[in-house]
C-alpha positions as CSV (number, residue, x, y, z in Angstrom):
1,X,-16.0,-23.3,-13.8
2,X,-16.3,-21.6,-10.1
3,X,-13.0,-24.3,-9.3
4,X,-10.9,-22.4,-12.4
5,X,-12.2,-19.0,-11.4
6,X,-10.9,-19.5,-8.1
7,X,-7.1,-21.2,-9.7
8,X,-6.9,-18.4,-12.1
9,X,-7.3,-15.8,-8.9
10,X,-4.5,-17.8,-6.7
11,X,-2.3,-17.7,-9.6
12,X,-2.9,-13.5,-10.2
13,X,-2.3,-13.6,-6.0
14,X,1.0,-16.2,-6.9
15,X,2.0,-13.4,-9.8
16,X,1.3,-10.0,-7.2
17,X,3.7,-11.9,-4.3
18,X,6.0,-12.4,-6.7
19,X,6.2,-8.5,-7.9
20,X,6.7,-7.6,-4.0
21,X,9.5,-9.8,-3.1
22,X,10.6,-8.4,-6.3
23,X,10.5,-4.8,-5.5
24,X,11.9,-5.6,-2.1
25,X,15.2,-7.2,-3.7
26,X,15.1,-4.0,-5.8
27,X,14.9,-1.2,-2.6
28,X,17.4,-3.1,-0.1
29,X,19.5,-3.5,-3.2
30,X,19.4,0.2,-4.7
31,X,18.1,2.4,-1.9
32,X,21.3,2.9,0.1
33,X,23.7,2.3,-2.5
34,X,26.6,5.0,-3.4
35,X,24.9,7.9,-5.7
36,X,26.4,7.8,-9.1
37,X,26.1,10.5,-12.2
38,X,22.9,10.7,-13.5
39,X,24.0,10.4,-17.2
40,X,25.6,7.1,-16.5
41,X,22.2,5.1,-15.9
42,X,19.6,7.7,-17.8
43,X,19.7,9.5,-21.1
44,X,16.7,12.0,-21.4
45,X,14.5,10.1,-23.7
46,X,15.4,6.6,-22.1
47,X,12.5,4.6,-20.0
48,X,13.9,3.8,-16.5
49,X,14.8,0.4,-16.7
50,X,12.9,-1.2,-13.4
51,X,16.3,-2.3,-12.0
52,X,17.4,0.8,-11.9
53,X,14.5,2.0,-9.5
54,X,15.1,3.6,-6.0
55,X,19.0,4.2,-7.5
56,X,20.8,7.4,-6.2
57,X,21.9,9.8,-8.6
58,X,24.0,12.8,-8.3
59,X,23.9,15.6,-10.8
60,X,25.0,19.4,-10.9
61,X,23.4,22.5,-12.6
62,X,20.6,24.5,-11.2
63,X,16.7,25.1,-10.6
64,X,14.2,26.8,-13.3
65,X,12.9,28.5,-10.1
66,X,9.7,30.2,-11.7
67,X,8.9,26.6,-13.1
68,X,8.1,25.2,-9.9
69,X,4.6,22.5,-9.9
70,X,2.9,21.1,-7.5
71,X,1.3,17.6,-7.2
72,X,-1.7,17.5,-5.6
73,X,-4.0,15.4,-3.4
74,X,-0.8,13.7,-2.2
75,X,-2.2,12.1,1.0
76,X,0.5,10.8,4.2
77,X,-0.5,8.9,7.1
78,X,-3.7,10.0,6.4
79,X,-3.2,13.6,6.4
80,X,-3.2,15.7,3.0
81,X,-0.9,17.4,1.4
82,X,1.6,18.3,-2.3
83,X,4.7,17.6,-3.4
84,X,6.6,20.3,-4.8
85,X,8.2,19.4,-8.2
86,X,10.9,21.6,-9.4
87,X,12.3,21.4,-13.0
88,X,17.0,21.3,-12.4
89,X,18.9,22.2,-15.6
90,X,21.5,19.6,-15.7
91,X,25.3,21.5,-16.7
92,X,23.9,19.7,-20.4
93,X,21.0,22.1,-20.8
94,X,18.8,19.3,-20.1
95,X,15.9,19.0,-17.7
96,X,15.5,16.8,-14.9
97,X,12.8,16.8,-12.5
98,X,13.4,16.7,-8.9
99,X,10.4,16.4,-6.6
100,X,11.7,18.4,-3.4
101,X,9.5,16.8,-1.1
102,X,6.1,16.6,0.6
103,X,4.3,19.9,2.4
104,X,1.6,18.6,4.5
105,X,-1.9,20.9,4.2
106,X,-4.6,22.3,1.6
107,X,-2.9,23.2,-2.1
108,X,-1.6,26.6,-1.7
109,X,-0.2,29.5,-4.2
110,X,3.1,28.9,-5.7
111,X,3.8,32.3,-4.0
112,X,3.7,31.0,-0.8
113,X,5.4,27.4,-1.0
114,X,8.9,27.1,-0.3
115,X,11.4,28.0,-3.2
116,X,13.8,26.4,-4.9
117,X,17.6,27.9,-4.2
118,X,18.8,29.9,-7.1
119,X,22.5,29.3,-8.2
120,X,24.6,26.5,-8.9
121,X,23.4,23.2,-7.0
122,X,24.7,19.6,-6.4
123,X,21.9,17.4,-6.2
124,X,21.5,14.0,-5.0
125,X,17.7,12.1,-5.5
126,X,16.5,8.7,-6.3
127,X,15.0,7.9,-9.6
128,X,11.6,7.0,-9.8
129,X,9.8,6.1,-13.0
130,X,7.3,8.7,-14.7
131,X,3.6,8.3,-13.4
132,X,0.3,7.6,-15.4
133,X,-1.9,10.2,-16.5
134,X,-4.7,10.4,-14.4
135,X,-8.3,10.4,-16.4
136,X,-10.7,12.8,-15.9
137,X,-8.0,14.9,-13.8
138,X,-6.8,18.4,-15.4
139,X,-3.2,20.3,-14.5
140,X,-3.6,24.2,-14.1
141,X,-0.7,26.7,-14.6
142,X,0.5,25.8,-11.0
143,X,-0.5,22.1,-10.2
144,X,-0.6,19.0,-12.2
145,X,-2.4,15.7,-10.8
146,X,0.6,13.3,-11.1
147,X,4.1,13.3,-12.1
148,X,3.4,12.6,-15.9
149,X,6.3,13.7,-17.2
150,X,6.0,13.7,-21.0
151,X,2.6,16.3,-20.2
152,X,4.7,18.6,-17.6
153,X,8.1,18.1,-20.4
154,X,5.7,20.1,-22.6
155,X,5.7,23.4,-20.2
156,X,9.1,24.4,-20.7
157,X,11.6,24.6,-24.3
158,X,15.0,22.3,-22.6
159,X,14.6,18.7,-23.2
160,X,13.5,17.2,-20.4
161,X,14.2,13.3,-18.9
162,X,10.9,11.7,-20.1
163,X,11.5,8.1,-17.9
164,X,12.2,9.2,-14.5
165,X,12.2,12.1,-11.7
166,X,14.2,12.0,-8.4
167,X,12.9,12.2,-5.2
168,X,15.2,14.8,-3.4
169,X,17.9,13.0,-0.7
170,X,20.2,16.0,0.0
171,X,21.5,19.2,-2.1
172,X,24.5,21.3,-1.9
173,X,24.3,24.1,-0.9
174,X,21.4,22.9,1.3
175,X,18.0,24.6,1.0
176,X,14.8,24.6,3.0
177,X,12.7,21.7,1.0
178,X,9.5,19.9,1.6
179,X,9.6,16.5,4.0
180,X,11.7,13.5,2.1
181,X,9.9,10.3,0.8
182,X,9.3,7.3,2.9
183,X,11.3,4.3,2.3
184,X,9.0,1.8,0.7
185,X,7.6,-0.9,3.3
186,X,9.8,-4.2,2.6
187,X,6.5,-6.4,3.0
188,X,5.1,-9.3,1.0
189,X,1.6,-8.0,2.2
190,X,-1.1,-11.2,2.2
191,X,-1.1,-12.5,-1.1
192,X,-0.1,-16.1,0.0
193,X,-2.6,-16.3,2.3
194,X,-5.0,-14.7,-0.6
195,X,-3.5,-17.3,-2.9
196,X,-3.7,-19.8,-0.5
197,X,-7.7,-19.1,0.0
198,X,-8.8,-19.2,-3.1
199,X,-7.3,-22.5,-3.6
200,X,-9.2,-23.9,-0.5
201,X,-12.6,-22.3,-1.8
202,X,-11.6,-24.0,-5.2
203,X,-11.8,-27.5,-3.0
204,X,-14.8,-26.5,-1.3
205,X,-16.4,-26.1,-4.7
206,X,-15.7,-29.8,-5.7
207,X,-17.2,-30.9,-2.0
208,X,-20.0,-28.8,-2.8
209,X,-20.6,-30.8,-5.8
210,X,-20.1,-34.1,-4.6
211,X,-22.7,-33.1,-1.2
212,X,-25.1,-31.8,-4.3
213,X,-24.8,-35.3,-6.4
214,X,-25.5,-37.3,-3.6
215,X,-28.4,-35.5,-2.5
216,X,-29.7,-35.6,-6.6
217,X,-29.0,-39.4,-5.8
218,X,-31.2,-39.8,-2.4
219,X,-33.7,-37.9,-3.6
220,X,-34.2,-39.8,-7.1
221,X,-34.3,-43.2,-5.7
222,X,-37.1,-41.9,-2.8
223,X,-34.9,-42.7,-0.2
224,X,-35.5,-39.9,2.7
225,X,-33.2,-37.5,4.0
226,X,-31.6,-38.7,7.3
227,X,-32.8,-37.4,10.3
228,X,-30.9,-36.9,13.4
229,X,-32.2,-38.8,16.0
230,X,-33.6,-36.6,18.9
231,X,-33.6,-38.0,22.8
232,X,-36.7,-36.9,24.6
233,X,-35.9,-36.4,28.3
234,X,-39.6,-37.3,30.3
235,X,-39.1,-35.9,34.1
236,X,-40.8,-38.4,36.5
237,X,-42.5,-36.8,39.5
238,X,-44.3,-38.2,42.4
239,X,-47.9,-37.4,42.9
240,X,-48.7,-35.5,46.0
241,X,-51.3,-36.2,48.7
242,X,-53.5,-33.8,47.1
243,X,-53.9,-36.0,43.5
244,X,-54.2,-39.3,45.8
C-alpha cells in the first residue's frame, strides 16, 4: 500500500511537469506574437480556450471610467499591492475587462488611484482566463478579491466577456497606468526530481519489507541477531621501580 501511495504521487508529479512544459510551449508561443482583433478569437460569452492564453489582442472603444475595481491583496516580489481593473466598452457596446496594471502599497480609495483616460482608446492586452471565486472573501463597492468575472459582469448593464480579461500591454493615446505583468517564469520547477523521489521511497518500502521478513525469520527460528565484532585495544606498560 505505502509502494502505490508513493506511484500514485510520482505519477500526479509526472501529470504537474507535464502542465508546465505545457504552459511554457503556450507563453513562448503566444506571448510575443502580432496582436490581432479581439472578436476574432473571443465572443463575450465564450470560455478562453487554453491555447489561446497569453495571446495579444487589440481592440478600440473606450473606458467606463467611474467603474474602475480594484483587486486586492495582490502581492509582488514580496511587497503588497492591487491591480486596477477597468471595465472598456468595445465599438460593439460590449464589455471587456482590462486590468491596467499593478500599484504597489496598502488598498487605497478609488479617488486617489490612477484613472482610466476618458475618450476613444486603442488598446492592446493579453487575454487571461477568468479567476475562481475566492471562499469566504467578499467584494465591496470598490474592490473585489479576484478577477471573477461572471460576479464583477453583474455590476454594470453592457454584456460583458465572461471567459477572459487582458492584462494591459500598451494603449493609444497612452495613459499613466499601473506597472505591467510579469512574463510567466518558463521553468519546469522540481517535479521530476519530486516524481523521481517518490519512486525511490516506493523501492525503499519493498527493502524495508524484505529487512522486516528476515528479521521475523531470525527471530522465529531463535537464531540471534548478529553482533558486530568489537576489537579491544589493551595498552601494555612497563612497571616502574616503584611497583618492583
Amino acid at each position: 500500500m505505502f509502494a502505490l501511495a508513493c506511484v500514485a504521487l510520482s505519477q500526479w508529479q509526472f501529470a504537474r511537469r507535464e502542465e508546465a512544459a505545457a504552459n511554457i510551449t503556450r507563453v513562448q508561443r503566444n506571448y510575443d506574437a502580432p496582436p490581432v482583433p479581439l472578436s476574432d478569437l473571443l465572443a463575450p460569452d465564450q470560455m478562453l480556450p487554453m491555447d489561446e492564453k497569453w495571446r495579444p489582442v487589440v481592440v478600440t472603444g473606450s473606458y467606463l471610467v467611474d467603474k474602475q475595481l480594484l483587486v486586492r491583496n495582490r502581492a509582488r516580489d514580496g511587497e503588497p499591492g492591487f491591480d486596477i481593473l477597468t471595465p472598456f466598452v468595445t465599438r460593439a457596446g460590449d464589455v471587456f475587462v482590462v486590468d491596467r496594471g499593478w500599484v504597489a502599497g496598502a488598498l487605497k480609495p478609488l479617488s486617489d488611484v490612477i484613472a482610466a483616460p476618458r475618450g476613444v482608446e486603442t488598446v492592446i492586452a493579453r487575454l487571461v482566463p477568468s479567476e475562481p471565486a475566492l471562499a469566504g472573501q467578499s467584494d465591496t463597492a470598490e474592490s473585489v478579491a479576484t478577477v471573477n468575472l461572471p460576479n464583477i459582469g453583474k455590476r454594470w448593464s453592457e454584456k460583458t466577456y465572461l471567459g477572459a480579461y487582458g492584462l494591459l500591454v500598451s494603449e493609444v493615446p497612452e495613459a499613466p497606468a499601473g506597472l505591467s505583468a510579469l512574463k510567466p517564469e518558463l521553468t519546469e520547477g522540481n517535479h521530476l526530481s519530486y516524481a523521481l523521489q517518490w519512486i525511490a521511497f516506493a523501492i525503499l518500502g519493498f527493502v524495508g519489507l524484505f529487512w522486516a521478513i528476515q528479521n521475523e525469520r531470525r527471530v522465529r527460528s531463535g537464531k540471534k541477531p548478529k553482533r558486530k565484532r568489537v576489537d579491544t585495544c589493551l595498552l601494555y606498560t612497563s612497571p616502574s621501580p616503584r611497583d618492583s
